[in-house]
C-alpha positions as CSV (number, residue, x, y, z in Angstrom):
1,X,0.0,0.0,0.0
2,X,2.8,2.3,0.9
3,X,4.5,1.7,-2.4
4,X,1.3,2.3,-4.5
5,X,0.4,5.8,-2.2
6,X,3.9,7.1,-2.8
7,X,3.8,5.7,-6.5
8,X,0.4,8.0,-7.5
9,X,2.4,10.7,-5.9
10,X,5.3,10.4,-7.1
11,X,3.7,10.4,-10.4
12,X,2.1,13.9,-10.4
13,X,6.1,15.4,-9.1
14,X,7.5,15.5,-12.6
15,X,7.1,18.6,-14.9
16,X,4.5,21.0,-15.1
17,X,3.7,21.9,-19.0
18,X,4.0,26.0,-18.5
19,X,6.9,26.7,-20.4
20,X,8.0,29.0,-17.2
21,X,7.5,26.5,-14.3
22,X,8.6,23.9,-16.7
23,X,11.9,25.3,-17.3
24,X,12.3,26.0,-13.8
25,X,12.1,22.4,-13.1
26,X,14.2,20.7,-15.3
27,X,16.9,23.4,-14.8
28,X,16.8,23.3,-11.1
29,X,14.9,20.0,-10.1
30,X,12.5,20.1,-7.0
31,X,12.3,18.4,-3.5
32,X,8.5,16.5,-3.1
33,X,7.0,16.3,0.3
34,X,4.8,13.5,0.6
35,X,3.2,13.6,4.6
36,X,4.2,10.5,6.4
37,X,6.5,9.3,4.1
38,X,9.4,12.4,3.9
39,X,11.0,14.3,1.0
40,X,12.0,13.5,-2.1
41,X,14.8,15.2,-4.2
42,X,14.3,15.1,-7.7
43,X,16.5,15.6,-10.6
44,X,15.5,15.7,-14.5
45,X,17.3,14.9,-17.4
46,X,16.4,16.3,-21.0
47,X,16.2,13.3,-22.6
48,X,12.8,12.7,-20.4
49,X,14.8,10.8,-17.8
50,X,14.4,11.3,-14.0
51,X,15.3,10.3,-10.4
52,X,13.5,10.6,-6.9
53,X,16.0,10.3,-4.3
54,X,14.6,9.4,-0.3
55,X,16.9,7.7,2.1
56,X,14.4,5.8,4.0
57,X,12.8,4.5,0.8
58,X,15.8,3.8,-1.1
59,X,17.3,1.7,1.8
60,X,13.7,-0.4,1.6
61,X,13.1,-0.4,-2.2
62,X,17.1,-1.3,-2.5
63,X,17.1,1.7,-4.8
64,X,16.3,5.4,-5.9
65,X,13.0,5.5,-7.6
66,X,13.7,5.9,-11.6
67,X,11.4,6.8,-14.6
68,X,10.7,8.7,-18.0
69,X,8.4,11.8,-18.3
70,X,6.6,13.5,-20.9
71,X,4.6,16.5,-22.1
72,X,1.0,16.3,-23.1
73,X,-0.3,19.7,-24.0
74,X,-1.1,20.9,-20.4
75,X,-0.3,18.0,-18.6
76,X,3.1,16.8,-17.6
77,X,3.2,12.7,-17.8
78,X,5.3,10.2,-16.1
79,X,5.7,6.3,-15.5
80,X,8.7,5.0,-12.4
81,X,9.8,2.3,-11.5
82,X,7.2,2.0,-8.5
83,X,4.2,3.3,-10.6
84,X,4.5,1.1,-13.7
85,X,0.9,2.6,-15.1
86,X,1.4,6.6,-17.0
87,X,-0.2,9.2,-14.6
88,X,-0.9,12.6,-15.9
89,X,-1.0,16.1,-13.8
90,X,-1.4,19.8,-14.4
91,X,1.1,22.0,-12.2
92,X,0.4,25.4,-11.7
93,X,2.1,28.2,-13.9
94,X,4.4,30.7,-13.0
95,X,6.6,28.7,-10.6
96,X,9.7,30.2,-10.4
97,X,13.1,28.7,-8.7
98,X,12.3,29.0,-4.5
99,X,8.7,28.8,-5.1
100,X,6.5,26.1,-3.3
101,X,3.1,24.8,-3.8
102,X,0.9,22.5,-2.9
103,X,-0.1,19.7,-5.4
104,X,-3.2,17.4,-5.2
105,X,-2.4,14.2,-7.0
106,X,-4.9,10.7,-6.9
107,X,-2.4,10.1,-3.7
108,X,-3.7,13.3,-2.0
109,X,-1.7,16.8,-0.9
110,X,1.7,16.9,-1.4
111,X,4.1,20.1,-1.4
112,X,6.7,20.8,-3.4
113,X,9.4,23.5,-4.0
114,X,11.7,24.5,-6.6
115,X,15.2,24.0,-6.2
């Protein structure tokens, strides 16, 4: 259960589609607070790559949590390796580096701020 909770959030952390928050993102990455379960620091690649470093879940999953994103018109889209199914969010516009936000995802509330 934990896995699949952390998994739906996980999946609405990757990039917003708003040119300015997106590029905000994948130039600085962002750190996801999920409530219970800790923060997560995440990094972007261009090439639609990313990583979701958390101690504590690492040392139980035996690794980081890996995965591939995408764009689809306002949503940002992404599939890991502990939510195998695509899951699709809208971020908020005009995020800039520093900001944070809240984020409702199929998990619930999470917050998350620009590195």
């Amino acid at each position: 259960m934990r896995k699949l909770l952390i998994g739906a959030a996980l999946a609405a952390f990757a990039m917003p589609a708003f040119a300015d928050t997106l590029k905000e993102i994948a130039d600085h990455g962002m750190i996801m607070t999920i409530e219970g379960v800790g923060d997560f620091d995440i990094t972007y690649t261009p090439d639609g790559k990313f990583v979701a470093k958390n101690a504590e879940f690492e040392a139980s999953l035996g690794m980081p949590i890996t995965g591939t994103w995408r764009l689809d018109g306002d949503k940002f889209c992404s599939i890991s390796n502990v939510q195998p199914e695509e899951q699709c969010t809208l971020y908020p516009k005009d995020k800039k580096s520093g900001d944070t936000f809240e984020l409702t995802t199929d998990a619930g509330t999470v917050k998350i701020k620009i590195k």
